[in-house]
C-alpha positions as CSV (number, residue, x, y, z in Angstrom):
1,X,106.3,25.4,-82.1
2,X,105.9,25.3,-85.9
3,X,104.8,22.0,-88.0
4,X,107.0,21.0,-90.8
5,X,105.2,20.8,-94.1
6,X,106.8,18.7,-96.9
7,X,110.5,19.0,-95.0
8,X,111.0,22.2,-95.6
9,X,108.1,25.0,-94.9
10,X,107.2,25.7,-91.2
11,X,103.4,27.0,-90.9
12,X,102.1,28.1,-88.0
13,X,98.0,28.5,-87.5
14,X,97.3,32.5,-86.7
15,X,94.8,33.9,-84.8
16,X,93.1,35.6,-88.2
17,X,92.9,31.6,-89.1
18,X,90.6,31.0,-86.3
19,X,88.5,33.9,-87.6
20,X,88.2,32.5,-90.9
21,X,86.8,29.1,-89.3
22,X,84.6,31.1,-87.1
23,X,83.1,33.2,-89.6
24,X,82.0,29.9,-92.0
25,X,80.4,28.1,-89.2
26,X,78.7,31.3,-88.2
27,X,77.5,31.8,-92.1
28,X,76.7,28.2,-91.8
29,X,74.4,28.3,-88.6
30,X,73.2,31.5,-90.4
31,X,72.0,29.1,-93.4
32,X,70.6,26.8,-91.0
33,X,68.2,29.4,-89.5
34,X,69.2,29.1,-85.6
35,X,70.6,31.7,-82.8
36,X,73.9,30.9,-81.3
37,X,71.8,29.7,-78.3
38,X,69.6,27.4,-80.3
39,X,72.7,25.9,-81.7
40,X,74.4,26.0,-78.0
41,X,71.5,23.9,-76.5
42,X,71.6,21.6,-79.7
43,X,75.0,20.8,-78.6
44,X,74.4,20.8,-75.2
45,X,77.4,23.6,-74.5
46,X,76.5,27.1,-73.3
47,X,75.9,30.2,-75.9
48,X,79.6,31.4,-74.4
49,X,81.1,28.1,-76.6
50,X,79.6,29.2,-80.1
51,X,80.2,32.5,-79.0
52,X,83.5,32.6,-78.7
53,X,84.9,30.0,-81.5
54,X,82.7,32.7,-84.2
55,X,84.3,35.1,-83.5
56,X,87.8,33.5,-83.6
57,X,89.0,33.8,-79.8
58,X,88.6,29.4,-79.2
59,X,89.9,26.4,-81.0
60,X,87.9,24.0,-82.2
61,X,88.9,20.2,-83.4
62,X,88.1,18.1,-85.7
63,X,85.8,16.0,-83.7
64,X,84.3,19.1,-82.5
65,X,83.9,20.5,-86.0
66,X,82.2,17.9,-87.5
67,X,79.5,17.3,-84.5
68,X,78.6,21.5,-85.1
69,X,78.3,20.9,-88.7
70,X,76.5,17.7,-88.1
71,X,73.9,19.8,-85.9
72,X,74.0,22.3,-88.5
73,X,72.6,19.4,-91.2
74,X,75.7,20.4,-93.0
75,X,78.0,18.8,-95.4
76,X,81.6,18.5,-93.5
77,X,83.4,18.3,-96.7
78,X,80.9,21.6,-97.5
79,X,82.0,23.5,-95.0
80,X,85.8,22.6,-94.9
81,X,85.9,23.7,-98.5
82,X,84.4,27.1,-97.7
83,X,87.1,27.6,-94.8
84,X,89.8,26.3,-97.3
85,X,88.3,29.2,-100.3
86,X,88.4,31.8,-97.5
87,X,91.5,30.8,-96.6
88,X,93.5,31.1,-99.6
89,X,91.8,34.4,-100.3
């Protein structure tokens, strides 16, 4: 299933797209000083759950991303940018 972008591109989300999300919020728990367990407890999910969206291999939504950055004490709009520069690059 492809989504239909202005009525005439299909895009489809790719795994390396997951990777790119995974790596800012890793950099970003990085900048915040705390293991993937620290951050795990924080969100009261297991070290598995960080884990695995870092390293690309789980989704994550919205609500989801914005409660990690939240925990991370960082900006949203901060980290959405970041995966938007990586993204393009």
């Amino acid at each position: 299933m492809a989504l239909v972008v202005g009525g005439s591109k299909s895009v489809w989300v790719e795994p390396r797209n997951h990777k790119i999300v995974g790596a800012v919020l890793a950099a970003a728990r990085g900048r915040a000083s705390l293991t993937q367990d620290e951050l795990a407890g924080r969100l009261g999910k297991p070290q598995s759950f960080v884990s695995e969206y870092e390293r690309g291999r789980r989704r994550i939504d919205i609500l989801e991303f914005l409660l990690i950055a939240r925990t991370l004490s960082a900006n949203p709009l901060d980290v959405f940018a970041e995966i938007m520069k990586s993204a393009a690059g």
